[in-house]
N, C-alpha and C positions, 0 to 999 in steps of 0.2 A: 217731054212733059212740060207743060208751060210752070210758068213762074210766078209766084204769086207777092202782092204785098199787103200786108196789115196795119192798119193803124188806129190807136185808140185811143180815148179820155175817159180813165176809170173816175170817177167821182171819190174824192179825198174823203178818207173816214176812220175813225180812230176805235180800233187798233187799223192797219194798214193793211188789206189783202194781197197786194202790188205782187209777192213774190211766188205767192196763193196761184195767182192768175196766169203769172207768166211760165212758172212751171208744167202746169194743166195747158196753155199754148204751144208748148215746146214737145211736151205727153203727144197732143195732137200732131204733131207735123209740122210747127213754126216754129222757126228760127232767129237767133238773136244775131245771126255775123251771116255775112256773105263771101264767099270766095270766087279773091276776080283778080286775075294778073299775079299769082302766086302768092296772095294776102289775103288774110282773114279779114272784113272790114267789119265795125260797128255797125249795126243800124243806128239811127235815132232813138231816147229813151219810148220805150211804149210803141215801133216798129217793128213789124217781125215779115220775116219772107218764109217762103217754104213752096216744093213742087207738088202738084197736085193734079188730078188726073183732067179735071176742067173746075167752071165757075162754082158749079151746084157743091163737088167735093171739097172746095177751098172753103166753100160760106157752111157748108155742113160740120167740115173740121173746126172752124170757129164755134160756132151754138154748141158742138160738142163739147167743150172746154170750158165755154162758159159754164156750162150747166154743170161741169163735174168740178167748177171752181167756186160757187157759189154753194155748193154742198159739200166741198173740204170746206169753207172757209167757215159756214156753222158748224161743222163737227168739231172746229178748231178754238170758235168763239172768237171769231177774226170779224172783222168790219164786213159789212154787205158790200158786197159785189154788185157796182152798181155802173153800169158801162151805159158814157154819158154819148159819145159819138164813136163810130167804125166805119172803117172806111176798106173794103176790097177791093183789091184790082188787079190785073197782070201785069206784071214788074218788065221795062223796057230795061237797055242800058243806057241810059241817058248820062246821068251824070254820081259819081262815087267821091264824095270826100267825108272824111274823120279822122278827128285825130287821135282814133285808137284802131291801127291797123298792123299785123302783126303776119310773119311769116304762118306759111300754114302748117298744122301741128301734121306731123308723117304717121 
């Protein structure tokens, strides 16, 4: 199943839906860590990866989560959801570094 990666700039707004959104991405199938060489690795703040069946079900699982985080986030009275750029694509193994990477949990 190929591999995917996410990346995004929510538009800053007070109160914050940041955690709104990433839960609802994570709900969908995206992922905040990768495991590569028997370690969990960080993405990037606001990166997520996740497998997916092809292009259409990666960008479909994204507008899902949007749209079910932009309607937690008024039932919450949390800042609009307001997703400034995104960017999908199928994740190579190019290159892994961060400095929050941790044995993997068993």
């Amino acid at each position: 199943m190929p591999r995917y990666l996410l990346t995004y700039d929510l538009k800053t707004t007070n109160p914050d839906p940041r955690s709104i959104v990433r839960t609802q991405l994570q709900d969908a199938g995206w992922h905040v860590r990768v495991n590569k060489d028997d370690l969990s690795w960080a993405y990037p703040n606001t990166t997520m990866g996740g497998p997916f069946d092809d292009d259409d079900a990666a960008v479909a699982a994204y507008r899902s989560a949007i749209r079910n985080a932009k309607a937690e986030a008024a039932r919450q009275g949390k800042g609009a959801v307001v997703i400034e750029k995104v960017y999908i694509t199928r994740r190579t193994e190019v290159l892994f570094e961060t400095d929050d990477k941790r044995p993997i949990a068993g």
